[in-house]
N, CA, C and O atoms as a GROMACS GRO file, in nm:
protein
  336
    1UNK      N    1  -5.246   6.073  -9.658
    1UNK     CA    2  -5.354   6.108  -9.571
    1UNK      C    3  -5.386   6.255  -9.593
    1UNK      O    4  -5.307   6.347  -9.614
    2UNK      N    5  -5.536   6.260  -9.582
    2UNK     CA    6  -5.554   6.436  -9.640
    2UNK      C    7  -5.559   6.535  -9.500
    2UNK      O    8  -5.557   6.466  -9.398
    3UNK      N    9  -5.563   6.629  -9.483
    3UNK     CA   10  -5.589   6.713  -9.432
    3UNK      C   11  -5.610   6.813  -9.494
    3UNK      O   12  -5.541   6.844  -9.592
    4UNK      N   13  -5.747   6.912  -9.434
    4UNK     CA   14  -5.790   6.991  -9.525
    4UNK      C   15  -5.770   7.139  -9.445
    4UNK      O   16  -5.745   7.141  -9.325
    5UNK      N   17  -5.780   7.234  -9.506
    5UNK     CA   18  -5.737   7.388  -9.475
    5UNK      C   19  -5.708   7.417  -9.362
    5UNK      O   20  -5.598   7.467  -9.334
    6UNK      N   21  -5.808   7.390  -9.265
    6UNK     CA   22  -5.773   7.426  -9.139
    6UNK      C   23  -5.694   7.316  -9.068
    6UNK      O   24  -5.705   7.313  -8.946
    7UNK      N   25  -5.619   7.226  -9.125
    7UNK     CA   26  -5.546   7.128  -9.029
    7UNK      C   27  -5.634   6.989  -8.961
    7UNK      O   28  -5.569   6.904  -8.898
    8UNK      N   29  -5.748   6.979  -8.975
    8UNK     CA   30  -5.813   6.894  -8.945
    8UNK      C   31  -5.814   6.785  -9.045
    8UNK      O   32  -5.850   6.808  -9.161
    9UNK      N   33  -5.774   6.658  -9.003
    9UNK     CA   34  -5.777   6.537  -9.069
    9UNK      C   35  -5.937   6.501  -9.152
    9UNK      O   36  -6.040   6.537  -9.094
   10UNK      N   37  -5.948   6.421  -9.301
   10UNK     CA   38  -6.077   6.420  -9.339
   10UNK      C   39  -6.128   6.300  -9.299
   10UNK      O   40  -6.062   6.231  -9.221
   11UNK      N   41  -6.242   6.260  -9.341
   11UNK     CA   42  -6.310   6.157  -9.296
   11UNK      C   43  -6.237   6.026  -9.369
   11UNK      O   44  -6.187   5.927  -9.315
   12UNK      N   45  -6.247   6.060  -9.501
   12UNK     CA   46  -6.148   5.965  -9.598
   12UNK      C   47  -6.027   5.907  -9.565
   12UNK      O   48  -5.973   5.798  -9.584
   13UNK      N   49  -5.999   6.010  -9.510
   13UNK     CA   50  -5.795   5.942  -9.473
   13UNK      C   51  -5.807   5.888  -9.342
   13UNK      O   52  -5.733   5.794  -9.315
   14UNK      N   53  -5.923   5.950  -9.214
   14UNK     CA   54  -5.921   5.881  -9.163
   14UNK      C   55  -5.937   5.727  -9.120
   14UNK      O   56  -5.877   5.642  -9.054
   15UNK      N   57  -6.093   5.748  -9.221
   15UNK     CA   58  -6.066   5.567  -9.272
   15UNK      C   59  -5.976   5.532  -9.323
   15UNK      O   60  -5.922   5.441  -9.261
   16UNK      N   61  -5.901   5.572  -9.458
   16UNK     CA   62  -5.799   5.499  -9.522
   16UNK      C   63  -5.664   5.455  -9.432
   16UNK      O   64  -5.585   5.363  -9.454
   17UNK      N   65  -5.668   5.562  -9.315
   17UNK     CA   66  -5.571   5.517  -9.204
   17UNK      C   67  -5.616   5.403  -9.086
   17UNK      O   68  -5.532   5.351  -9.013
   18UNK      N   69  -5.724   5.381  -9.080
   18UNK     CA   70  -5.836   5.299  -9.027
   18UNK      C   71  -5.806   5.124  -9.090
   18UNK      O   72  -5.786   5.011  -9.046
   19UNK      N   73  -5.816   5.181  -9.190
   19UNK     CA   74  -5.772   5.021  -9.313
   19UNK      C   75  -5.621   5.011  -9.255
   19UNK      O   76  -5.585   4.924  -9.176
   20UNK      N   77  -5.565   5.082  -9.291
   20UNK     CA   78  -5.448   5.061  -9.289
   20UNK      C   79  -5.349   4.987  -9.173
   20UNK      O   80  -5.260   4.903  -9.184
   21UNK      N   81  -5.400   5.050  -9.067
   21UNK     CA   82  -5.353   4.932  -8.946
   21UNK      C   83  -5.450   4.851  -8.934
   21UNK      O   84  -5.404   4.782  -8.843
   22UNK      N   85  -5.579   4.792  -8.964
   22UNK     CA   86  -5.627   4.650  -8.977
   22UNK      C   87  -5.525   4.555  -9.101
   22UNK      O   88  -5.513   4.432  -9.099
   23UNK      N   89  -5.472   4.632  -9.184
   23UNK     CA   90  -5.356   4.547  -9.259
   23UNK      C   91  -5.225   4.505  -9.180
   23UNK      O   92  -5.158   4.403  -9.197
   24UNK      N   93  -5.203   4.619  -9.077
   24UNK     CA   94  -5.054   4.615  -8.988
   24UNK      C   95  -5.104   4.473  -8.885
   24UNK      O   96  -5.043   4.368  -8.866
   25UNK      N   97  -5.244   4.521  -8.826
   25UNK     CA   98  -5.248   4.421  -8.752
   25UNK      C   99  -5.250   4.274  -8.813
   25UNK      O  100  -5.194   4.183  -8.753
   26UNK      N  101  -5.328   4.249  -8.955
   26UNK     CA  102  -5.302   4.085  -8.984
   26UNK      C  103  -5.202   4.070  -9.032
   26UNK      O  104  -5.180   3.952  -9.062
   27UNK      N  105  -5.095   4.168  -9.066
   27UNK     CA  106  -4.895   4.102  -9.122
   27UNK      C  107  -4.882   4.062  -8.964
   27UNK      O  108  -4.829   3.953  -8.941
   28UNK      N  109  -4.922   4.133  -8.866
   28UNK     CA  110  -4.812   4.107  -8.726
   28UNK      C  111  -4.872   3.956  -8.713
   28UNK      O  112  -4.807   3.852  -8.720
   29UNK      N  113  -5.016   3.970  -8.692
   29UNK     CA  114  -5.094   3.801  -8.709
   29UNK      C  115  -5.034   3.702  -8.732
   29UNK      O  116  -4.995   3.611  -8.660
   30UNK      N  117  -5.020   3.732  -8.900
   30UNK     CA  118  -4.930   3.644  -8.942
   30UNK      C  119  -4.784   3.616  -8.917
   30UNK      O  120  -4.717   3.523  -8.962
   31UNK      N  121  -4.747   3.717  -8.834
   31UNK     CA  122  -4.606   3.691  -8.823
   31UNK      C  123  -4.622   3.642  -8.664
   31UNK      O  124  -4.636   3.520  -8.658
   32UNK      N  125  -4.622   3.693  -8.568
   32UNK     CA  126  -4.618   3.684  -8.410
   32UNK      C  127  -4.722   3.609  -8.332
   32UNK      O  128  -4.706   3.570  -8.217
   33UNK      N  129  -4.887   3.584  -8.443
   33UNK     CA  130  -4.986   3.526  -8.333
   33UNK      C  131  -4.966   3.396  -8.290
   33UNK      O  132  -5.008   3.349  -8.184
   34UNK      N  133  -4.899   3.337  -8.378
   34UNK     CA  134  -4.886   3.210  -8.349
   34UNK      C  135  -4.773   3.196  -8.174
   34UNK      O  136  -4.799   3.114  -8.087
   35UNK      N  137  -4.690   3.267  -8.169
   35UNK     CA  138  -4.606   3.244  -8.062
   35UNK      C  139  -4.646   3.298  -7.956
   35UNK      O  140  -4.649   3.235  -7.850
   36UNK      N  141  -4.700   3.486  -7.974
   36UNK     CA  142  -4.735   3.526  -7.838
   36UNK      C  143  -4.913   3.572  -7.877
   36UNK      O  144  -4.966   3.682  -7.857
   37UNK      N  145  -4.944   3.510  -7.907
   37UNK     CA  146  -5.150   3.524  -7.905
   37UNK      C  147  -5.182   3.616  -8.022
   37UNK      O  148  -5.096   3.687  -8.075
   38UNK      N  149  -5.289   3.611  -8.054
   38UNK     CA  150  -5.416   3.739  -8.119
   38UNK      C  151  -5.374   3.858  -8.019
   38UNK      O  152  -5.287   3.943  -8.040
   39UNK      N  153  -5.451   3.845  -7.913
   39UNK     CA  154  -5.507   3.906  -7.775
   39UNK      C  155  -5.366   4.031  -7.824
   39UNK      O  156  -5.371   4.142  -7.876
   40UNK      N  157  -5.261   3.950  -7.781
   40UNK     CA  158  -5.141   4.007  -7.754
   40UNK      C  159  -5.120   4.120  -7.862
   40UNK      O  160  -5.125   4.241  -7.845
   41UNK      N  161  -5.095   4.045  -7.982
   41UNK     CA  162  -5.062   4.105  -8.083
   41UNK      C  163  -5.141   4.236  -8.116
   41UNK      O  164  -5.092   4.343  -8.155
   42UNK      N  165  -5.280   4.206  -8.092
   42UNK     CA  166  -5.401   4.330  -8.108
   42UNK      C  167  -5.365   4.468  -8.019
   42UNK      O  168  -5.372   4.583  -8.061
   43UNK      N  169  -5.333   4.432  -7.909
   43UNK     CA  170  -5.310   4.514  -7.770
   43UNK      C  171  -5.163   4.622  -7.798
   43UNK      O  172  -5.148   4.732  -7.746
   44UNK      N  173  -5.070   4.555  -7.891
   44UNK     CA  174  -4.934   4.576  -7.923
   44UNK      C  175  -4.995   4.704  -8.030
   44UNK      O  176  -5.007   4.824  -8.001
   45UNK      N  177  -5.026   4.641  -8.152
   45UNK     CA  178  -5.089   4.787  -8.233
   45UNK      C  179  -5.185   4.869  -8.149
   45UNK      O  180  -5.142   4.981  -8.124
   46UNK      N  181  -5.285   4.845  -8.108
   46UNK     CA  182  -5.368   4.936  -7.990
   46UNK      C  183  -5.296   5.047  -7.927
   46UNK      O  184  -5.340   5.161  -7.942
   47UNK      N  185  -5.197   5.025  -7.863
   47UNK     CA  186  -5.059   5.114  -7.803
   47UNK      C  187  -4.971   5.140  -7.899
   47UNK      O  188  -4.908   5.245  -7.884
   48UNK      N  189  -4.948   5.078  -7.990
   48UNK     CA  190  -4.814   5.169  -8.100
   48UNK      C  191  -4.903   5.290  -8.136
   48UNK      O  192  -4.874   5.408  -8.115
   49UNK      N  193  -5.049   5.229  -8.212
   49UNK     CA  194  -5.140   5.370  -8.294
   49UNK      C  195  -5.136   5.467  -8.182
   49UNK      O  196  -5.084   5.578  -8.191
   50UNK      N  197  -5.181   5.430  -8.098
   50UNK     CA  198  -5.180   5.549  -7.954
   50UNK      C  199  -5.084   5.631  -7.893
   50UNK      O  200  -5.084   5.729  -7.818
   51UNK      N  201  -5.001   5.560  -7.948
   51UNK     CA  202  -4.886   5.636  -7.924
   51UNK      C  203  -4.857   5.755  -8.028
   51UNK      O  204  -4.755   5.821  -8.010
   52UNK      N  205  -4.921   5.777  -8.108
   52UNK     CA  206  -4.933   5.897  -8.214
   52UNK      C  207  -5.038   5.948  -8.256
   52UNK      O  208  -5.054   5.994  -8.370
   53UNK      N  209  -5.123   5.944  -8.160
   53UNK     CA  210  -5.224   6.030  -8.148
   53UNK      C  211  -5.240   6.105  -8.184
   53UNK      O  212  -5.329   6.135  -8.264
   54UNK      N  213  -5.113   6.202  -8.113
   54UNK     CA  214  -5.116   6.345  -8.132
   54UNK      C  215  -5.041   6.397  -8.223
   54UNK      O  216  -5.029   6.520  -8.218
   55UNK      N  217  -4.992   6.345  -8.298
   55UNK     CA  218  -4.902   6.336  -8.435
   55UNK      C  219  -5.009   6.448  -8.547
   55UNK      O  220  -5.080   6.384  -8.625
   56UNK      N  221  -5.017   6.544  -8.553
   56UNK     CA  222  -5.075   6.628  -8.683
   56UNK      C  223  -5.054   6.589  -8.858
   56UNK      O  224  -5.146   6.586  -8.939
   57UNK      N  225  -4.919   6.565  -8.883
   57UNK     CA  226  -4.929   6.517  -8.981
   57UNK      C  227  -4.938   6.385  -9.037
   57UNK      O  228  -4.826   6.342  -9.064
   58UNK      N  229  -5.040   6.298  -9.066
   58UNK     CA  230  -5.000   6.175  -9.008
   58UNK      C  231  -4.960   6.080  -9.128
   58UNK      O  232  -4.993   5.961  -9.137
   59UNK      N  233  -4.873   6.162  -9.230
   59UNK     CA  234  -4.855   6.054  -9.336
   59UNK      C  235  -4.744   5.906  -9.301
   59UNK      O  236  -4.760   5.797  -9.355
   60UNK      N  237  -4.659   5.932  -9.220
   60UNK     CA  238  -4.613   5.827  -9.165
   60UNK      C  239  -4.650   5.708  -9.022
   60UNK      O  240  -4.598   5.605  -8.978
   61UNK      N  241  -4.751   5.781  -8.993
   61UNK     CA  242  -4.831   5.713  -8.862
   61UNK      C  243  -4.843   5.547  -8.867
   61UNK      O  244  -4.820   5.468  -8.775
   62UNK      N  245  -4.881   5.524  -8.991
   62UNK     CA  246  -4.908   5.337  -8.985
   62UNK      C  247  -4.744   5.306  -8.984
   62UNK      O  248  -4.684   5.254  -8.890
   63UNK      N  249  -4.697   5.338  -9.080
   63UNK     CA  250  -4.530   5.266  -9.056
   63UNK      C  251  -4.458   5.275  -8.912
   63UNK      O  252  -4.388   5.195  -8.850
   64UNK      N  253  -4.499   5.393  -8.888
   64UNK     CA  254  -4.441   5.413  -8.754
   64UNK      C  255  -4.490   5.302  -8.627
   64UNK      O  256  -4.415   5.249  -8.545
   65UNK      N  257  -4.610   5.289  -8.637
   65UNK     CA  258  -4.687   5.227  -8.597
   65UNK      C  259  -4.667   5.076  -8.591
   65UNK      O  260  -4.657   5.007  -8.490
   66UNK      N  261  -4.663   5.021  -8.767
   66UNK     CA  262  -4.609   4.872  -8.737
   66UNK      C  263  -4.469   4.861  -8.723
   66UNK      O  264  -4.430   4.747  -8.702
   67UNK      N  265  -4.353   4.979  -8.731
   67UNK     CA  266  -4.238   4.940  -8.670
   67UNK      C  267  -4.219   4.888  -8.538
   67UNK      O  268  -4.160   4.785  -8.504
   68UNK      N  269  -4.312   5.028  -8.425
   68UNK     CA  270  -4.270   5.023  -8.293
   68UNK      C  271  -4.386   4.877  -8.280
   68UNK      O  272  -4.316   4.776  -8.284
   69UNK      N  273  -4.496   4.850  -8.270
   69UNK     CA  274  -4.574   4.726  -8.265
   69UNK      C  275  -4.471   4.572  -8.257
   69UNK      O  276  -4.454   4.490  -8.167
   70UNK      N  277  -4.408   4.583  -8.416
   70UNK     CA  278  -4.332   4.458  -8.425
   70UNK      C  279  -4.204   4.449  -8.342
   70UNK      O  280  -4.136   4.349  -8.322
   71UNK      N  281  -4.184   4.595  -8.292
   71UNK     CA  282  -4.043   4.593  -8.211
   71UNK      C  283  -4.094   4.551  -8.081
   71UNK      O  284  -4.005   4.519  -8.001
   72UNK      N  285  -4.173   4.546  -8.053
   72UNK     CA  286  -4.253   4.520  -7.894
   72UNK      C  287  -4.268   4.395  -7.897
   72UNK      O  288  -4.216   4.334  -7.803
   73UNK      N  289  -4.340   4.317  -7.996
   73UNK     CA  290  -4.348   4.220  -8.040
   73UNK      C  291  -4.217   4.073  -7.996
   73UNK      O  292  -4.218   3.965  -7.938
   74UNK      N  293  -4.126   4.155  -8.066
   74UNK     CA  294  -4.018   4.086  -8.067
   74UNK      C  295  -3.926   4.051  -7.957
   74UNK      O  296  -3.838   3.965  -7.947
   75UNK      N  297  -3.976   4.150  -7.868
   75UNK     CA  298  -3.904   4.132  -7.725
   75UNK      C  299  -3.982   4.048  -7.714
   75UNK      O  300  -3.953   3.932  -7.743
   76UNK      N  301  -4.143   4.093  -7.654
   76UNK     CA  302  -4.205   3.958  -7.611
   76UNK      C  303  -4.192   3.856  -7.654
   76UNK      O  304  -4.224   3.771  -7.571
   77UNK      N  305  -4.151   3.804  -7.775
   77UNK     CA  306  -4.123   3.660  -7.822
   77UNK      C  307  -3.994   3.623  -7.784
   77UNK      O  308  -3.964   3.504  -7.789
   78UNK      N  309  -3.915   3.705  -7.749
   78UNK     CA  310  -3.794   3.663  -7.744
   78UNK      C  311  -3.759   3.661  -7.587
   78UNK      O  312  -3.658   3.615  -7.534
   79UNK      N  313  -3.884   3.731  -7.521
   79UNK     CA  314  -3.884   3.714  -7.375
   79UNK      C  315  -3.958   3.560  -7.335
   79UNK      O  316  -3.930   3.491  -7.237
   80UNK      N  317  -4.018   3.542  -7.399
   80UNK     CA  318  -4.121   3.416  -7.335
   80UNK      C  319  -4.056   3.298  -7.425
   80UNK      O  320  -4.100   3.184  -7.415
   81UNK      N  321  -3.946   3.330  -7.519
   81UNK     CA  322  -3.843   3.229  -7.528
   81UNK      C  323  -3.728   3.168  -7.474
   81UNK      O  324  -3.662   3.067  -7.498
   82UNK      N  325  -3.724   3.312  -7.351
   82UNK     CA  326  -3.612   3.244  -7.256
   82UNK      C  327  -3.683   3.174  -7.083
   82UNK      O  328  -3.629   3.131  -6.981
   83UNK      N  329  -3.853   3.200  -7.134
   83UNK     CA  330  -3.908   3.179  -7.022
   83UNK      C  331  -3.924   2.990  -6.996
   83UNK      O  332  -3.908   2.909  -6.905
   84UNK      N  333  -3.964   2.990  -7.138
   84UNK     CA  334  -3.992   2.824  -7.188
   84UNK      C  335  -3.848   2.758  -7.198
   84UNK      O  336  -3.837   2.640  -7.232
   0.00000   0.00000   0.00000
């Protein structure tokens, strides 16, 4: 991800970081929608990305991102598996 002289993120990386969790969100898709929803799963990255907002350098932001997502994830599936 670029950032240019003065510390401000570019337009480029911001999209390319833009792409990048629309990819996080269809692996989780594919992995979690089926058990706990779309809805769900969407809402899960929505709040992981947000949660690093304020992160300046953001070359690790998407990983970080689909770690904590799928870790959220996983409770909820594993919560509404002891619900059923």
């Amino acid at each position: 991800m670029g950032v240019d002289s003065e510390g401000s993120e570019t337009s480029e990386s911001l999209a390319r970081e833009a792409e990048d969790i629309r990819d996080v969100e269809e692996r989780l898709l594919r992995t979690f929608g089926a058990t706990v929803g779309t809805d769900t799963v969407r809402r899960c990255v929505e709040s992981a990305y947000a949660h690093y907002a304020h992160i300046r350098v953001r070359t690790y932001v998407v990983l970080l991102t689909e770690r904590r997502a799928a870790r959220d994830l996983r409770t909820l599936r594993q919560a509404q598996s002891h619900i059923a």
